[in-house]
C-alpha positions in Angstrom: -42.3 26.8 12.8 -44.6 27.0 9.9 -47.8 28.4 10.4 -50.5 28.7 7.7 -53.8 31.4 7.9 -56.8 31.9 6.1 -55.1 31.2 2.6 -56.6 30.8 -0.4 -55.2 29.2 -3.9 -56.5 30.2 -7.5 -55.5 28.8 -10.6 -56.6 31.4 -13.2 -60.1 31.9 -12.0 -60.6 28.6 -10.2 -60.8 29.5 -6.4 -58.8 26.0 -4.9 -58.5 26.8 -1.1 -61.0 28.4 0.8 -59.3 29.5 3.8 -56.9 26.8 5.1 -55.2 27.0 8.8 -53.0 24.3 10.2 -49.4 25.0 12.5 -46.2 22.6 11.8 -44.4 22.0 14.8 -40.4 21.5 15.7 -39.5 18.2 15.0 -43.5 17.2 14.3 -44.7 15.2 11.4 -48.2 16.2 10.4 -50.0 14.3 7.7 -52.0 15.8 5.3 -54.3 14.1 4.1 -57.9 13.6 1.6 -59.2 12.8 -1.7 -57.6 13.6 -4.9 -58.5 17.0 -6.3 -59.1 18.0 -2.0 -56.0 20.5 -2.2 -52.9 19.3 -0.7 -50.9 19.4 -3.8 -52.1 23.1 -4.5 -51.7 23.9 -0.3 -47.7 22.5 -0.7 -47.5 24.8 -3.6 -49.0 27.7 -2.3 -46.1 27.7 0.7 -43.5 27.0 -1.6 -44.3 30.1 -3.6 -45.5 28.4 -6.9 -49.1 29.4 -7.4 -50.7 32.8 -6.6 -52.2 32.4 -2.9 -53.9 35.2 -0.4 -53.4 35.1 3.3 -50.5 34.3 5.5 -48.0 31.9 5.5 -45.4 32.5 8.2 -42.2 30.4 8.4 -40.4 31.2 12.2 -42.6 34.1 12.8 -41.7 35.9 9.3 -44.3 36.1 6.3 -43.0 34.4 3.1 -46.6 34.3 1.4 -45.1 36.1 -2.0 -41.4 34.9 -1.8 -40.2 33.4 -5.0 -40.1 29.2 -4.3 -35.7 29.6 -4.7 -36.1 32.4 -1.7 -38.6 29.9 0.1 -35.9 27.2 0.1 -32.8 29.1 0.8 -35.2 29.8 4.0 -35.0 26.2 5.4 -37.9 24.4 3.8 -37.8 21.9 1.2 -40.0 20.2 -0.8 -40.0 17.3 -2.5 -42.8 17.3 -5.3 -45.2 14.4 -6.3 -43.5 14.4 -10.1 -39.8 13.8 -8.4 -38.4 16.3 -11.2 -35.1 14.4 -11.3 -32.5 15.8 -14.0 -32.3 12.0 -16.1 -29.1 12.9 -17.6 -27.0 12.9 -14.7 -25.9 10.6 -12.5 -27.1 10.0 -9.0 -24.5 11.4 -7.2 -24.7 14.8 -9.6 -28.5 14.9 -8.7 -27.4 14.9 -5.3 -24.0 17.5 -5.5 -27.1 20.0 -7.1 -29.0 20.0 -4.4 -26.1 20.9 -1.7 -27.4 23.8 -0.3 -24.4 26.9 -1.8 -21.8 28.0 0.8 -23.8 26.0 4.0 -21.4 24.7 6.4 -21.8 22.4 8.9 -24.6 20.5 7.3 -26.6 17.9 9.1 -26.3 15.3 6.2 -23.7 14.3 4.1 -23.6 12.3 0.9 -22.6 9.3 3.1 -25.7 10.0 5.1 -27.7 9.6 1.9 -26.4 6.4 1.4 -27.0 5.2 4.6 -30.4 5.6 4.3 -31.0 4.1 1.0 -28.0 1.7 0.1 -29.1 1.4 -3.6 -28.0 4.6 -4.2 -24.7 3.8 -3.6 -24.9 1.5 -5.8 -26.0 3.3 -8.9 -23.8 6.5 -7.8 -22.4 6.8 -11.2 -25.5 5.5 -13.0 -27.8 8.1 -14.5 -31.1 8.8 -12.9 -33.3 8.2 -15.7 -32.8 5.0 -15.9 -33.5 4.6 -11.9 -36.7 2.5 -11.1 -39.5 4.5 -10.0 -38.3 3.5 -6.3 -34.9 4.2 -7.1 -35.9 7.9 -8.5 -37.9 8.6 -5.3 -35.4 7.8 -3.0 -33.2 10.0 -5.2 -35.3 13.1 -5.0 -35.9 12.8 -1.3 -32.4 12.7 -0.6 -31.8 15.5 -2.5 -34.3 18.2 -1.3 -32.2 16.6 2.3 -28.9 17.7 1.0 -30.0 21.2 0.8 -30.4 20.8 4.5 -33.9 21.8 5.1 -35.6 22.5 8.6 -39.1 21.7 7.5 -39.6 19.4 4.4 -42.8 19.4 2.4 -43.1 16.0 0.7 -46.1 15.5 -2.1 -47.3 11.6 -2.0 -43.8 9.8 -1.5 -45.2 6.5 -1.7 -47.2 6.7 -4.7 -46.6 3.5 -7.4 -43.9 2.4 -5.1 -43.9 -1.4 -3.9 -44.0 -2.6 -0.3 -40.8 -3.0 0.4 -39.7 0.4 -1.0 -42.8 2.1 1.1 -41.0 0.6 4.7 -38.3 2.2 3.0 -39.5 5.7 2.8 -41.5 5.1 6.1 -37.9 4.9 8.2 -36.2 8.1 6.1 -39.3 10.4 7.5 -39.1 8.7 10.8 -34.9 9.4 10.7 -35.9 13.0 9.9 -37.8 13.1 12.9 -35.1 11.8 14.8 -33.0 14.6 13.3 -35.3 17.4 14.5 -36.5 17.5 10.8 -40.4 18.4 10.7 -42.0 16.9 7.6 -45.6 18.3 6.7 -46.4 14.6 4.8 -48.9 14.3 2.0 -50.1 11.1 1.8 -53.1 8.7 0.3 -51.9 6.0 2.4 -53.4 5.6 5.7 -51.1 3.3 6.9 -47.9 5.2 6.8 -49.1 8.4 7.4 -51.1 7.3 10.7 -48.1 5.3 12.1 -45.5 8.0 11.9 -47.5 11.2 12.1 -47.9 13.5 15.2 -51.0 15.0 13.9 -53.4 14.4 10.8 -55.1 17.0 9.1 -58.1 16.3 6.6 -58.7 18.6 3.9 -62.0 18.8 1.7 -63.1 20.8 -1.0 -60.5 23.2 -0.2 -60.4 23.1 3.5 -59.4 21.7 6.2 -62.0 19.6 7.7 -60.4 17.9 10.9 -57.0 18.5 13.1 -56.2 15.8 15.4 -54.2 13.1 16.7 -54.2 9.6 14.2 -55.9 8.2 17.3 -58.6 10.4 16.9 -59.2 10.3 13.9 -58.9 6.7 14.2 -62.1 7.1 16.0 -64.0 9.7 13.9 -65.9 7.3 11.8 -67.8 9.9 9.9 -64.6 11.9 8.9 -62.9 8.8 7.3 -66.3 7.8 5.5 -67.1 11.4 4.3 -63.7 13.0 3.2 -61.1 9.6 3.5 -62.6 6.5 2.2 -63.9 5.6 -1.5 
């Protein structure tokens, strides 16, 4: 579905990615992981059209590299950024009416769907979103980028700050995604999750990526988790 070629990122005159190639599959969750600063944030961005890249990006066997990010989405691929970008005067259930994808018909998910998933948010559907928790605001913004009813979603470190519990959480939405014939391209610090659920791990380092595999493998490649994973 999404397939990404020799692409480079700049911001100004800094040169982030130095020729990054990975595939997303139908229905696959690939985890992207590797250090802070690596560039996985700047990668997501890159597809979704909001920094200035080189190379190809194709989405379904078309080239989007130069789409602005609202054509990118109105494509089928959604993204769900690290910052959550939530709209704090509104209430939860306004949060989620703007992100209903305009004129879509038969939709996969439904605002009933959404609360399914996370009950909370049923709770606080009338409650305004900046007051959320920090759980409550992440399980907000990934049921909204849902609503728009993406094929591929692109979700930036989903489980950052969040406790435990709220982590399981989050863990079960990507694997229900899954289940939908949803692919998720995951970027993630934590091992844990992202080697339990994903199909494939890649590593990226300094602007590349630096392994492709299967969490099994890389499981078993010591020196890739000691030189681009571990701290």
């Amino acid at each position: 579905m999404l397939k990404v070629d020799n692409l480079h990122a700049y911001y100004g005159k800094s040169h982030v990615l130095h020729g990054v190639n990975f595939e997303v599959g139908q229905g696959e969750i690939v985890a992207l992981l590797g250090r802070n600063g690596s560039g996985r944030s700047t990668t997501a961005k890159a597809i979704m059209g909001l920094v200035d890249c080189e190379g190809q990006i194709e989405w379904q066997g078309q080239p989007i590299q130069g789409k602005k990010a609202y054509e990118v989405a109105h494509l089928g691929l959604g993204y769900v950024p690290e910052n959550r970008d939530i709209f704090p005067k509104l209430t939860v259930s306004q949060n989620l009416q703007l992100g209903q994808k305009s004129g879509a018909k038969n939709s996969r998910w439904s605002f009933d769907d959404m609360y399914a998933l996370f009950p909370r948010l049923k709770e606080r559907e009338h409650t305004e979103a900046g007051v959320l928790s920090g759980g409550e605001q992440q399980m907000l913004t990934l049921c909204r980028t849902l609503m728009g009813d993406p094929q591929l979603i692109i979700i930036d470190e989903p489980t950052e700050g969040l406790a435990p519990k709220i982590v399981e959480l989050v863990g079960q939405y990507l694997q229900e995604l899954k289940n939908r014939g949803i692919s998720v391209l995951l970027i993630e610090q934590k091992l844990t999750i992202a080697m339990n659920i994903s199909d494939r791990t890649l590593v990226m380092g300094h602007g590349s990526i630096v392994f492709d595999g299967t969490p099994a493998e890389l499981r078993q490649n010591a020196y890739i988790r000691k030189e681009w994973l571990e701290v």
